[in-house]
ZAMARGU-4260 file (C-alpha; in steps of 0.2 Angstrom, whole numbers, plus 5000, padded with zeros to 4 digits):
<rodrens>
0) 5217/4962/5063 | 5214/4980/5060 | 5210/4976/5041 | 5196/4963/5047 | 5188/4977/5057
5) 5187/4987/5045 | 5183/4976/5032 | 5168/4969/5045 | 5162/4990/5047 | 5161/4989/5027
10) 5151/4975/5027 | 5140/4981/5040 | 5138/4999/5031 | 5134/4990/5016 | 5117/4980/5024
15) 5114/4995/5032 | 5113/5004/5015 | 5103/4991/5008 | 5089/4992/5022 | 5088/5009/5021
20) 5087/5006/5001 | 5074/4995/5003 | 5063/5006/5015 | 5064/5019/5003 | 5058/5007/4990
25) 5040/5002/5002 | 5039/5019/5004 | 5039/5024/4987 | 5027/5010/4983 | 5015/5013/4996
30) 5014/5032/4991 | 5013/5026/4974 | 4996/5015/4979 | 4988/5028/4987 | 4990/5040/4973
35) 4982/5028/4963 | 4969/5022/4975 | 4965/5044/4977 | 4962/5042/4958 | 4953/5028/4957
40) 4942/5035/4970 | 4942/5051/4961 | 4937/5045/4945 | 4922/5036/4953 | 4915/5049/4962
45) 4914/5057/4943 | 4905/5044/4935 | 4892/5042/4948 | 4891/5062/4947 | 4888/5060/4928
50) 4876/5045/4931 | 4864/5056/4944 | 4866/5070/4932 | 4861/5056/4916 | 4845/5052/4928
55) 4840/5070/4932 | 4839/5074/4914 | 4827/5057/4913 | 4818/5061/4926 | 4814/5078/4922
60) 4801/5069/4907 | 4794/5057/4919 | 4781/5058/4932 | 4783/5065/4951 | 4781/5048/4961
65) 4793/5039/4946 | 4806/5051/4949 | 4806/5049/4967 | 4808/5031/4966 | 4820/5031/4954
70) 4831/5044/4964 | 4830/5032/4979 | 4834/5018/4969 | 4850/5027/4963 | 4856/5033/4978
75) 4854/5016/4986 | 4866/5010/4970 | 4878/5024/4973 | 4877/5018/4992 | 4882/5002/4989
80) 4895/5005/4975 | 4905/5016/4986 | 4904/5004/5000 | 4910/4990/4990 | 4924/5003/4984
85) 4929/5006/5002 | 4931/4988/5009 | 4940/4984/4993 | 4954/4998/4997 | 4954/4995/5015
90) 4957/4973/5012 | 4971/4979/5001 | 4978/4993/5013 | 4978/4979/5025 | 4987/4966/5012
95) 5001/4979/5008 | 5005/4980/5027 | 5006/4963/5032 | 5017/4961/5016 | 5030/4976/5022
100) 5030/4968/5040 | 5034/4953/5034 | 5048/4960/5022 | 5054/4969/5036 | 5057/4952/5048
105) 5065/4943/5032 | 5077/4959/5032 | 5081/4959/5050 | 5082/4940/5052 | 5095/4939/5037
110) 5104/4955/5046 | 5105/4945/5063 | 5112/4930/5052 | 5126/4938/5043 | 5130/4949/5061
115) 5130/4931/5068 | 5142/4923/5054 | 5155/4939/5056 | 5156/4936/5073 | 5161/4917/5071
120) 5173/4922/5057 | 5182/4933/5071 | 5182/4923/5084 | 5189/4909/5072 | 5203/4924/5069
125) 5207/4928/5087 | 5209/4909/5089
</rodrens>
């Protein structure tokens, strides 16, 4: 008896090491996307720097009235661009979420499961 006890708190230290394990994981994942996503955001906010920059330098050649319109024109672009940008990083924000959550029932059902077969296999025993 006293060896399927403890054989049973092994087993049970063992899932709870592998969902910790596996939290970690997300977690690490999750930090790791948004380090990239920072970077991805970063490097576009440069190039739309060196673009405005690019169309100063033009514009300084061309008429008053052009260089307004084209400013407006470019800021709209910039506008857009980033906005595009942000509803792309949100959707997959959003994506990564629903994926952990979804992980996280898989890991809990499959915990109930296995807490459910020990409990037969002890009950088989006491008979």
């Amino acid at each position: 008896m006293t060896t399927l006890m403890k054989m049973m708190m092994m087993m049970m230290m063992m899932m709870m090491m592998m969902v910790m394990m596996v939290m970690m994981m997300m977690m690490m994942m999750m930090m790791m996307m948004m380090m990239m996503m920072m970077m991805v955001m970063m490097v576009m906010v440069m190039v739309m720097m060196m673009m405005m920059m690019m169309m100063m330098m033009m514009m300084m050649r061309m008429r008053m009235m052009m260089r307004m319109m084209m400013m407006m024109m470019m800021m709209m672009m910039m506008m857009r661009m980033m906005m595009m940008m942000m509803m792309m990083m949100m959707a997959m924000m959003a994506m990564m979420a629903m994926m952990m959550m979804m992980m996280m029932m898989m890991m809990m059902m499959m915990m109930m499961m296995m807490m459910m077969m020990m409990m037969m296999m002890l009950m088989l025993m006491m008979i």
